[in-house]
LODRENGU-15451 format. One record per residue: x, y, z of N, C-alpha, C in turn. Coordinates in steps of 0.05 Angstrom, whole numbers, plus 5000, padded with zeros to 4 digits. Example, Ala and Ser with C-alpha at 12.3 -4.5 7.8 and 13.67 -1.06 7.14 Angstrom:
# LODRENGU-15451
526448865156524649105156526449345156 525749555142527349795143525850015157 
# end
This chain:
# LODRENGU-15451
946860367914946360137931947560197959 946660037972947760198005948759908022 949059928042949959658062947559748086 946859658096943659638118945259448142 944859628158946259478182944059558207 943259398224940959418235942859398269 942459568280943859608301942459568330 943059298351941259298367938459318363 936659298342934659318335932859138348 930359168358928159148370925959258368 923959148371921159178356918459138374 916659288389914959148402912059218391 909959158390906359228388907859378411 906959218431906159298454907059578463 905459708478907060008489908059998509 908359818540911359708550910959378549 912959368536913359028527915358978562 913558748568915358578603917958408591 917458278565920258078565920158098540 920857818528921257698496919057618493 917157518497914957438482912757658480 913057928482912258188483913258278449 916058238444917558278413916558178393 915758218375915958208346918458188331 920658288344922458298335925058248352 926658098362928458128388930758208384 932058338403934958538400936858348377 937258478357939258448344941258538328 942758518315945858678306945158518279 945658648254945758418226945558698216 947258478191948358708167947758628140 947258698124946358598097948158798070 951058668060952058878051952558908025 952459068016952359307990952259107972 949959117949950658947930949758577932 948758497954948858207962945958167957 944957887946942357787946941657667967 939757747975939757538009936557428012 936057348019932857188029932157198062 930457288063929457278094927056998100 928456818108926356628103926056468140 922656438137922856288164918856318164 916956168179915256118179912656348186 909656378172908256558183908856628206 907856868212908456978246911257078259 913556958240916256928256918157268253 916757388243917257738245918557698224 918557738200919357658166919258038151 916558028159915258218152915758478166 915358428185915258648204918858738199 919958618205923358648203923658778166 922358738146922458938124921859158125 919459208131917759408142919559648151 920759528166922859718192925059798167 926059628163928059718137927659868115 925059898110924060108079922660318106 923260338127921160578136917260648143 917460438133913260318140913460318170 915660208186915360188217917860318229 917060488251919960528253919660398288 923060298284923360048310922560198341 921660008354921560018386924360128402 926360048386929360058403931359998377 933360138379936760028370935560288332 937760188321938060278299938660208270 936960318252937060288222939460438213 941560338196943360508191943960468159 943560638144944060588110946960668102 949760488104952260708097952660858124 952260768147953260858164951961158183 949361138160947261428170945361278180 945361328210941861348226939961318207 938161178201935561328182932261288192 932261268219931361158234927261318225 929261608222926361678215926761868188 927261588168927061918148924461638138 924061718118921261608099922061368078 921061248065921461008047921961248029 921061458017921961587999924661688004 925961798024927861888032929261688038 929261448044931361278043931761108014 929861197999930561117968930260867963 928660697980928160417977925160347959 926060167941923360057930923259727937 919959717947919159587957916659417932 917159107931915059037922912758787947 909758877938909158677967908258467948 907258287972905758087961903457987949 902058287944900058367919900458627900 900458507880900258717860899359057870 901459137867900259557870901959607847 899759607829899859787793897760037797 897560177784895860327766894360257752 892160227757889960017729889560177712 888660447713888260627691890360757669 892560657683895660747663896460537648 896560517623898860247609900160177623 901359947617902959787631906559967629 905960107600908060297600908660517618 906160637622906860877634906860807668 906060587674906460407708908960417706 910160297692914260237695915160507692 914860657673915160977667914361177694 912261117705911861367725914361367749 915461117761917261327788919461387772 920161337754923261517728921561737729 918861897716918662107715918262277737 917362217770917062247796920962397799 922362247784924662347791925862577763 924562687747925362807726927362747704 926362487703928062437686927962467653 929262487630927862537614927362317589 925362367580923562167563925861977542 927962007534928361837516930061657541 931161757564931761587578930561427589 927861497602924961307608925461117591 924461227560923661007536926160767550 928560827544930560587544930460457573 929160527588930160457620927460197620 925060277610922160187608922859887596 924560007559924559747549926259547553 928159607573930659407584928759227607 927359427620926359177642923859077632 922859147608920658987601921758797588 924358807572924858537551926158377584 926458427608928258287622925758147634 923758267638920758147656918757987627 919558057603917757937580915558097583 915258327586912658587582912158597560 913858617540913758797518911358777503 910158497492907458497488905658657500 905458697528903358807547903559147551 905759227531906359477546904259767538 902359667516900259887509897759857532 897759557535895459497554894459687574 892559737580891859827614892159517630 892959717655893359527675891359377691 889259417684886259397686885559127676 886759107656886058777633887958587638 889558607661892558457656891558217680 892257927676891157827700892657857717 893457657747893757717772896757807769 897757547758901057497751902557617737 900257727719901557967701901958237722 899758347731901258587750902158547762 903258257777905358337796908658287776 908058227758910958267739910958547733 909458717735908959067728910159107756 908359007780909159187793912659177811 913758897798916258897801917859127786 917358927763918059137741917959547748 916059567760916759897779918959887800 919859727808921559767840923459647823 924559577795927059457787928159687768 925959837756926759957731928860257745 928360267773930760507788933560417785 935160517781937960407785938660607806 937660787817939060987839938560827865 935660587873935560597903937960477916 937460497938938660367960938860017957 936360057965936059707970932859657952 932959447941929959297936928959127947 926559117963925358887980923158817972 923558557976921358347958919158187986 916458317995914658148003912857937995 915457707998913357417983911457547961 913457657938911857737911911457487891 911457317896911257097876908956887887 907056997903904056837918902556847904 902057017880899057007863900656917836 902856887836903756837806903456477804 902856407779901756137776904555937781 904455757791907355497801909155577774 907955507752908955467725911655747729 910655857731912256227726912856227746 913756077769915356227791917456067793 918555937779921255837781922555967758 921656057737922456237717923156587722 921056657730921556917750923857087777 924156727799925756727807928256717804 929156647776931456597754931556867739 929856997738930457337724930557497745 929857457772931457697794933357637798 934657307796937357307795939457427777 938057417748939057487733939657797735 937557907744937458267744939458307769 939758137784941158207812944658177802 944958007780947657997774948558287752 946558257740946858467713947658737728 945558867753945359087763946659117785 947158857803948058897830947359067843 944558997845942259237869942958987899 942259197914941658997940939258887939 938558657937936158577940935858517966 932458447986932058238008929358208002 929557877997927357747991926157608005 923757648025921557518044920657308026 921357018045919556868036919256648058 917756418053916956308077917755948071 918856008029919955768018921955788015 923855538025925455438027926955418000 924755287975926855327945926655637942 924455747950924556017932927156167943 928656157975931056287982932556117970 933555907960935655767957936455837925 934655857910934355937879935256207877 934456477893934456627892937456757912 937656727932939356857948941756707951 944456857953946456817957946856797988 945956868009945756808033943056828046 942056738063939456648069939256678102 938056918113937456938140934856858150 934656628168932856418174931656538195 929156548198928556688226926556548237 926456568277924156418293923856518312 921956528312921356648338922656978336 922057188322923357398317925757438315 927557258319930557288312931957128290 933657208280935357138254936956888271 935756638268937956398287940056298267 939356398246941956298230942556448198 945956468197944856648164947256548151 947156378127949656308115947756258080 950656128072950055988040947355728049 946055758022944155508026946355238036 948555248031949455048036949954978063 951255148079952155188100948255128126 946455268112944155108132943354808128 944254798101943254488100945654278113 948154378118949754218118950154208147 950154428154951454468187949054648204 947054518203944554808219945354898256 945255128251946455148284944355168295 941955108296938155118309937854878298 936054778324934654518313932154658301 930754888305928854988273930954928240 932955058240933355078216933954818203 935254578228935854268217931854298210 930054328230928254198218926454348188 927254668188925454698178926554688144 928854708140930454648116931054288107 930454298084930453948072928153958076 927853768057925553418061925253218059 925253098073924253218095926053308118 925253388139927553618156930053398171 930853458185933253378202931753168222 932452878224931252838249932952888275 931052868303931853048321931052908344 932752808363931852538377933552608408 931852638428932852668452933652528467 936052598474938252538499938452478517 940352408536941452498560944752348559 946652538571948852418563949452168587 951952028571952651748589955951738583 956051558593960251518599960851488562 961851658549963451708529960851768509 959351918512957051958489954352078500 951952118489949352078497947551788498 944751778504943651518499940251628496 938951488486936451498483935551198484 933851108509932950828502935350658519 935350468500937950308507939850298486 939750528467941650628450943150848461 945850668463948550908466949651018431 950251258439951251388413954151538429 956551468408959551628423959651828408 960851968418961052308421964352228415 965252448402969452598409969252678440 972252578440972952588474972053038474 972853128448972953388456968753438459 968053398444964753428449963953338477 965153098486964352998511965153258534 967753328538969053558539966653728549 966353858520964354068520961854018537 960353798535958053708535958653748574 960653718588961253628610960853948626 962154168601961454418622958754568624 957054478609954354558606952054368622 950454488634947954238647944854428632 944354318601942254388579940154298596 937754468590935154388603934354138575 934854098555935253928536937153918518 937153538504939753568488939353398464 939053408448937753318422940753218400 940653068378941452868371939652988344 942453108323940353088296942152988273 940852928254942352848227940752768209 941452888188939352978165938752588152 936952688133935352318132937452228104 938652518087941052418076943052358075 943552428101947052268118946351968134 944551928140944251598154944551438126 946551258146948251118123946250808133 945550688106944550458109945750358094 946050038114948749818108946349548089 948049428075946649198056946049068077 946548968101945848768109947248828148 946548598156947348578198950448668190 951248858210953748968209955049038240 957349038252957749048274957349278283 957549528272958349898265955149948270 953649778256951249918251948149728278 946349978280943849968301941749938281 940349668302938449568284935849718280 933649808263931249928266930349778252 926849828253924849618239923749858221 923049738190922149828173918849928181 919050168174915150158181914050208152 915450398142914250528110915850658091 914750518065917150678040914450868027 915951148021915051268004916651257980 915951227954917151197940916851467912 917551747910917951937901919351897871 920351737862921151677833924451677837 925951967835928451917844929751857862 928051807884928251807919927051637932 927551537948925451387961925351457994 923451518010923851598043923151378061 924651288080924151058090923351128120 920951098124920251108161921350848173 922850928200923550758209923250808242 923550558258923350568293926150488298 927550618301930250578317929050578347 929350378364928750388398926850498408 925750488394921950658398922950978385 924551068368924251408358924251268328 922751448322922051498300924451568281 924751568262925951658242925851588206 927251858205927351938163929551828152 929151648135931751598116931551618093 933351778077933451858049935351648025 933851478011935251267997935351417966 937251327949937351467923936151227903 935951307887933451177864935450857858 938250887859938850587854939950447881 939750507902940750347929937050157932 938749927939936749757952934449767971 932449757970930349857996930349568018 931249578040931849278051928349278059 928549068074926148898083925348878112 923149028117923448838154925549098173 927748918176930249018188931449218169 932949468189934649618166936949738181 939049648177942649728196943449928190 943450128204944050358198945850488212 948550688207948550788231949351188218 950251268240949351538233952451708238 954651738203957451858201957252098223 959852088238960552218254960652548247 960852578217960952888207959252958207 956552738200954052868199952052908215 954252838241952252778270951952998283 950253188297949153448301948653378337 949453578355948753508381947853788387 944953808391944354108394943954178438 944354268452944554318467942454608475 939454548475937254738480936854898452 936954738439936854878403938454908390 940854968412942955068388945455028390 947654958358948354688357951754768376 952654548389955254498403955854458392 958154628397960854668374963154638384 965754448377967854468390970954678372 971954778388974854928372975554698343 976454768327977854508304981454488327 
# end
């Protein structure tokens, strides 16, 4: 297994790119190390792909550097950097059993047959092959070869790294929460490096131990699922993590706080502070719809909004609401009261988010 540290790295189509919106990929430093499950997650288009690509050797970057363990590898080959890659369609062998598909890159490397045999039947009882393993790959449906063709990029114990392109798109709902639970499982048993592309939010949270969020070609944020849901430093990642996302309600600051409307909101003397040495071309106001605290009834603490709409989800219920003409999400749990009409709310100071042109103001502790 290796540590992948991507050095100044940059990416362009273009043959001279004028700025950032020329990149596919924008200058960045990130490390992904030895042994760690991680998820690359963030929306079509947002360079997901292209940023794997570069890492197994399919692309090699515009600028900066791939480094495996501290070696350049800028141009050796996906074979020479020892990475197995699975994409987001099935690439089996239709004319080989399902055996000799998991069996062929062990024999590519000389290995010998009773070792195959044992290497074959470990990751087929770990993927549930074993039924399928006389089959041709020819008869197997969609979901079945892409459990083969995992099953080829898992059964190495020598690579580097394993990268996963959104391999779980043709597999049926039913089997992809089960699946996702056996690369975890293989990722503990083996401690390969995995990086897993995806564009869902449960599928990184189930799967990866840290989760690099990307927009607009850059990694805007990379922690524990907990750490994005709890503290997002991008107003993408407040919005694009949860459900529903973070609401996100614009600014302008006033004497001890911001205001929107004829709603003042107070700020810490130290945020005000902060807020005082910066002049943001915008300044946004977020907090997830499960931290607004709604009060039983008229309260001095709490700002009044009008009820517009309950969705009611079984354990949950989502409440639309008009605070001062903005919109907003509130997340009620299956036994709190749904009020009526009027609803007093106001919004805990821990869970109050002040983003400053996307990204979040932060003061020293």
């Amino acid at each position: 297994m290796a540590e992948i540290r991507l050095q100044d790295l940059a990416h362009s189509y273009s043959a001279a790119p004028q700025g950032h919106d020329d990149y596919a990929i924008r200058a960045m430093t990130h490390v992904w190390e030895q042994g760690g499950a991680y998820a690359l997650l963030g929306p079509s288009g947002c360079g997901k792909s292209t940023l794997l690509n570069i890492i197994s050797g399919l692309l090699v970057p515009s600028e900066g550097q791939v480094q495996f363990d501290g070696q350049v590898v800028n141009e050796l080959t996906p074979q020479a950097r020892n990475i197995a890659q699975v994409f987001q369609f099935p690439v089996v062998y239709d004319t080989m059993t399902v055996y000799d598909n998991l069996a062929f890159p062990l024999r590519n490397q000389g290995m010998d047959e009773p070792r195959i045999m044992s290497k074959v039947h470990e990751i087929a009882e770990v993927l549930e092959l074993h039924p399928l393993l006389k089959k041709k790959a020819s008869n197997l449906s969609a979901d079945e070869k892409q459990k083969v063709s995992m099953g080829r990029g898992l059964v190495r114990d020598d690579v580097s790294a394993i990268l996963f392109d959104e391999p779980l798109t043709v597999i049926d709902p039913h089997l992809k929460w089960k699946l996702r639970r056996k690369l975890k499982q293989i990722h503990e048993q083996f401690n390969i490096t995995m990086i897993y592309v995806t564009h869902d939010q449960l599928e990184a949270s189930t799967f990866a131990d840290k989760i690099a969020v990307m927009y607009g070609g850059q990694i805007v944020q990379f922690g524990t699922p907990r750490e994005l849901f709890e503290r997002p430093r991008h107003t993408f990642v407040g919005y694009f993590i949860g459900s529903p996302g973070m609401n996100l309600i614009d600014v302008t600051p006033c004497d001890g706080g911001v205001r929107f409307a004829n709603t003042e909101v107070p700020l810490s003397a130290a945020l005000n502070a902060r807020l005082a040495e910066l002049k943001p071309q915008r300044l946004q106001l977020g907090i997830r719809p499960e931290f607004v605290h709604v009060w039983e009834g008229q309260h001095d603490e709490a700002m009044h909004a009008e009820l517009v709409h309950v969705e009611d989800l079984g354990t949950y219920k989502i409440l639309s609401l008009q605070l001062d003409g903005q919109p907003l999400k509130v997340r009620l749990q299956e036994d709190q009261p749904v009020p009526q009409r009027s609803v007093y709310i106001s919004f805990p100071s821990q869970w109050l988010m002040l983003y400053a042109d996307d990204y979040l103001l932060e003061v020293a502790p």
